[in-house]
Short mmCIF file of the C-alpha atoms (twelve columns), coordinates in Angstrom:
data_MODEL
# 
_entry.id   MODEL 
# 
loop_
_atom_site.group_PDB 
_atom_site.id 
_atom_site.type_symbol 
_atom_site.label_atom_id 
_atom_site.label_alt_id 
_atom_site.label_comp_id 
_atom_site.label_asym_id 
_atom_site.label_seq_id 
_atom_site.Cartn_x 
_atom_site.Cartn_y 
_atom_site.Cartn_z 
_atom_site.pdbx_PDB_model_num 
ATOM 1   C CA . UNK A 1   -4.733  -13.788 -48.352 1 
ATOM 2   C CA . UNK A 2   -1.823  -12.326 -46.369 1 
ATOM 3   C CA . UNK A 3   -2.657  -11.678 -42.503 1 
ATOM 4   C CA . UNK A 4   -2.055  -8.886  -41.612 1 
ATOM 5   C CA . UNK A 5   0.976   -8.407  -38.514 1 
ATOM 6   C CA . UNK A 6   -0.560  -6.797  -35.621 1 
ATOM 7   C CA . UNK A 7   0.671   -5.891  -32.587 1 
ATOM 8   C CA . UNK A 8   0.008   -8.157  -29.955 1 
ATOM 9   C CA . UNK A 9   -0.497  -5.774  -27.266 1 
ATOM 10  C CA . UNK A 10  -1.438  -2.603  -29.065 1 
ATOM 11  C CA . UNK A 11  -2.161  -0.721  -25.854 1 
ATOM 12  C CA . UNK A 12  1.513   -0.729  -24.932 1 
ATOM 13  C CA . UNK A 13  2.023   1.575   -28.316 1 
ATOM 14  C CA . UNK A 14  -0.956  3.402   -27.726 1 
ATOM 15  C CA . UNK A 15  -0.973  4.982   -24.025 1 
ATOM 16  C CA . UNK A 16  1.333   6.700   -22.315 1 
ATOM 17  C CA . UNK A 17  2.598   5.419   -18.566 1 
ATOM 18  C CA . UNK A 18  0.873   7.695   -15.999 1 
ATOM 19  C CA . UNK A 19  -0.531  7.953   -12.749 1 
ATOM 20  C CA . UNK A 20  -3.435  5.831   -12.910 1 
ATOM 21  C CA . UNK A 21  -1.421  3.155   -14.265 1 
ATOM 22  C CA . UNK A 22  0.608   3.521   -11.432 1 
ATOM 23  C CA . UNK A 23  -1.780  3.415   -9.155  1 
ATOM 24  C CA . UNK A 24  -3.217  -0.023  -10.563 1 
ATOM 25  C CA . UNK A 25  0.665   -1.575  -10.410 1 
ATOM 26  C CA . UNK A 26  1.086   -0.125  -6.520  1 
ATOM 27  C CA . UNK A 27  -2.417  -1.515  -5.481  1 
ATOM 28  C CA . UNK A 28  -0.996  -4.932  -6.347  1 
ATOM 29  C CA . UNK A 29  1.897   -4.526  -5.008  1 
ATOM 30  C CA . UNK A 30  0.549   -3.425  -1.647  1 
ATOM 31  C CA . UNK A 31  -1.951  -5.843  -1.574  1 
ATOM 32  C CA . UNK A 32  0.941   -8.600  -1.567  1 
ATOM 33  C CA . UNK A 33  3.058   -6.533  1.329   1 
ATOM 34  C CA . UNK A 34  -0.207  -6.379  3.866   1 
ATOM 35  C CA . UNK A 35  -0.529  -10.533 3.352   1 
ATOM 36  C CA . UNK A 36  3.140   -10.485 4.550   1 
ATOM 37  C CA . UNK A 37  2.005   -7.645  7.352   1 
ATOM 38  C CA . UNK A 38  -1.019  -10.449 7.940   1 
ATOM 39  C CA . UNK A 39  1.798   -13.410 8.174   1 
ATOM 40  C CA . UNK A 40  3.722   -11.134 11.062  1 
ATOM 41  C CA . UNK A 41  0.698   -9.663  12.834  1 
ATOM 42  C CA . UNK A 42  -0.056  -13.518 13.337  1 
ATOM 43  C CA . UNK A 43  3.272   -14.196 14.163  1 
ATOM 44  C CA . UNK A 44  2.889   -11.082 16.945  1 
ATOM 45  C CA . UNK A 45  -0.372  -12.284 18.258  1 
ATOM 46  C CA . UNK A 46  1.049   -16.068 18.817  1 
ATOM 47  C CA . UNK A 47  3.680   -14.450 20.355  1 
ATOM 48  C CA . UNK A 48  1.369   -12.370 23.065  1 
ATOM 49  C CA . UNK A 49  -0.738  -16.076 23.287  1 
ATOM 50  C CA . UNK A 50  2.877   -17.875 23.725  1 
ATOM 51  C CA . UNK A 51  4.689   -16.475 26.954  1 
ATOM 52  C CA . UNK A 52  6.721   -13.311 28.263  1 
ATOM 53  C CA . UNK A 53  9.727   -14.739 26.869  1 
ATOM 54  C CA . UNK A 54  8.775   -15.121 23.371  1 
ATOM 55  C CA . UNK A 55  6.999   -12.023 22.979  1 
ATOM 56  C CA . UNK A 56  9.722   -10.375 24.329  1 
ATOM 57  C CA . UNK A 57  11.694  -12.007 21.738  1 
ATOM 58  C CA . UNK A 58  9.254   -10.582 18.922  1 
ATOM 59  C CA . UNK A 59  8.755   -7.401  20.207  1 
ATOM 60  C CA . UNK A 60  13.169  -7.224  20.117  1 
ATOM 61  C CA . UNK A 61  12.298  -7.987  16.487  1 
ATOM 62  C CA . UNK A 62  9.670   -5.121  16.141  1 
ATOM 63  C CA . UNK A 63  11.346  -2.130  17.651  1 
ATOM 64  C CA . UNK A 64  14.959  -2.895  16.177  1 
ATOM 65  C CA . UNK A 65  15.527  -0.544  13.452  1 
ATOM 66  C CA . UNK A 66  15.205  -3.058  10.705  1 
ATOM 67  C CA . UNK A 67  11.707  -4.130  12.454  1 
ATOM 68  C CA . UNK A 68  10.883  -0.740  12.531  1 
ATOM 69  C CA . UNK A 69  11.174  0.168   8.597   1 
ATOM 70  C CA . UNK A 70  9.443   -2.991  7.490   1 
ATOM 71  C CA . UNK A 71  6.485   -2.012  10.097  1 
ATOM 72  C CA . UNK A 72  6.612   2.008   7.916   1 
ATOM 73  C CA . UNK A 73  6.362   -0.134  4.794   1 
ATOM 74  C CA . UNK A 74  3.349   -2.064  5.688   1 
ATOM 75  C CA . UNK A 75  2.272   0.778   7.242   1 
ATOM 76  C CA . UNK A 76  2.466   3.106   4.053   1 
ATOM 77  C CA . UNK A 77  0.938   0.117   2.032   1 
ATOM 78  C CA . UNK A 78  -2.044  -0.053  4.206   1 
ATOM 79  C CA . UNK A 79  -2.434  4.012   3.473   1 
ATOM 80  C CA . UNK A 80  -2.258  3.591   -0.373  1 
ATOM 81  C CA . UNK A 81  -4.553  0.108   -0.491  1 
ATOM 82  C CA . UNK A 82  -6.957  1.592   1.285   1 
ATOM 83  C CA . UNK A 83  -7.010  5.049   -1.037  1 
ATOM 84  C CA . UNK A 84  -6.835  3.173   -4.136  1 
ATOM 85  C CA . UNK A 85  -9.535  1.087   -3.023  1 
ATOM 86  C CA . UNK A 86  -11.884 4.131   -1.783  1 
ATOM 87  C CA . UNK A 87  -10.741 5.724   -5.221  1 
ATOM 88  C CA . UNK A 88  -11.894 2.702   -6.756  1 
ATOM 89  C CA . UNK A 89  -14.817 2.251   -5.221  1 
ATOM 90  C CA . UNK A 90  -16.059 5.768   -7.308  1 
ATOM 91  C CA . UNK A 91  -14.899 4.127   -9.871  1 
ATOM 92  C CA . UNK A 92  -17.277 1.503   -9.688  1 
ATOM 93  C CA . UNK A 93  -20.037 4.255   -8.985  1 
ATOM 94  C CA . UNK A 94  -19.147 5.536   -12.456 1 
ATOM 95  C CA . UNK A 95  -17.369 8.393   -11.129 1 
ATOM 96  C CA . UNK A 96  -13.982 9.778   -12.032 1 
ATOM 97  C CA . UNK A 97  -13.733 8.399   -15.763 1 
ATOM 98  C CA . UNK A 98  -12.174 11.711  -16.847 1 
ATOM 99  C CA . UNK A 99  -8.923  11.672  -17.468 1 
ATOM 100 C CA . UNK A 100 -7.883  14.487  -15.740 1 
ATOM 101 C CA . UNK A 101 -10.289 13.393  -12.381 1 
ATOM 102 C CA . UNK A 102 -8.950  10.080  -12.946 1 
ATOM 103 C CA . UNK A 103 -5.339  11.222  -13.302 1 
ATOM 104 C CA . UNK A 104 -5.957  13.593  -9.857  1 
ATOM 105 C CA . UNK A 105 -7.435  10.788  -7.826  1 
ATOM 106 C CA . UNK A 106 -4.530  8.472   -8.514  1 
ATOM 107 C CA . UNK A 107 -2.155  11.359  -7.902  1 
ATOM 108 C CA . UNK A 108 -4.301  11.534  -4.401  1 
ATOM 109 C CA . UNK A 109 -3.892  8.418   -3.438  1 
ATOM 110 C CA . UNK A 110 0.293   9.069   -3.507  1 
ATOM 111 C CA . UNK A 111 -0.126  12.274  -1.059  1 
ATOM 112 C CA . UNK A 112 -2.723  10.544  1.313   1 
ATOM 113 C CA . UNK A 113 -0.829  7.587   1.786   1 
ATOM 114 C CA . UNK A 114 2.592   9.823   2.458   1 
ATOM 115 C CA . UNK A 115 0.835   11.602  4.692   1 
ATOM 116 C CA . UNK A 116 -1.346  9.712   6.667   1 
ATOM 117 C CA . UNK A 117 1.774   7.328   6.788   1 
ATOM 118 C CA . UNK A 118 3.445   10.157  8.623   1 
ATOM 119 C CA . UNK A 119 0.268   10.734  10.711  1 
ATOM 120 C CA . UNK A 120 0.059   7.630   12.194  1 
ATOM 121 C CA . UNK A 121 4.420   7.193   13.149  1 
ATOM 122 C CA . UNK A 122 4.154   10.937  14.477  1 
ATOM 123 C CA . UNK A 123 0.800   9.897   16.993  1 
ATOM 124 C CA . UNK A 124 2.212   6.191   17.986  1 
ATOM 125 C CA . UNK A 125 5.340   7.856   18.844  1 
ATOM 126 C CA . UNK A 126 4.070   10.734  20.454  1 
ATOM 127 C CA . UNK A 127 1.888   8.235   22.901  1 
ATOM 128 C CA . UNK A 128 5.240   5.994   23.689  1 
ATOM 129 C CA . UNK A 129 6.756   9.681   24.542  1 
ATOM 130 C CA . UNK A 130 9.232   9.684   22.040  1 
ATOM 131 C CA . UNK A 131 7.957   12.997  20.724  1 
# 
């Protein structure tokens, strides 16, 4: 008997890419970026424990303009791992199985992490006085 040739991943044939999918790649991906936020908040704290001169030195780092984007981006990841991980904690409460809940909720977890992203740069900079 002939066996048959099946797909090997049929699911990649089957569903459409949406948000929810997305959602599940960006958690990942965030997940990774706030263990390299953990590797330079360490880095910041040995620096406070180390001297004036080396924290100086770090805080150069952190307020130069590259310092500054890569603090937004771990900034924005925090945002979106912590709404995908609320959302996700329905999930596990058997909520938001419907596609189109499902589909919102991931689409959610985009605008809150834009947003509160924004929230948080427009307060610490109104509080240095920048704003």
């Amino acid at each position: 008997m002939a066996k048959a040739k099946r797909p090997l991943s049929p699911h990649l044939q089957v569903y459409r890419f949406g948000a929810h999918m997305a959602v599940s790649i960006i958690h990942r991906i965030t997940g990774s970026a706030l263990a390299f936020g953990a590797i330079l908040l360490t880095w910041w704290l040995v620096a406070i424990a180390t001297g004036n001169e080396y924290f100086n030195t770090v805080q150069g780092f952190a307020s130069s303009m590259i310092g500054r984007i890569i603090l937004f981006g771990i900034t924005f990841a925090l945002m979106q791992h912590f709404a995908s991980g609320i959302r996700h904690l329905f999930m596990d409460a058997g909520k938001l199985y419907d596609l189109k809940a499902n589909t919102s909720s991931a689409k959610f977890t985009f605008v809150f992490s834009v947003v509160m992203t924004i929230v948080i740069w427009a307060a610490a900079y109104k509080v240095m006085g920048v704003l």
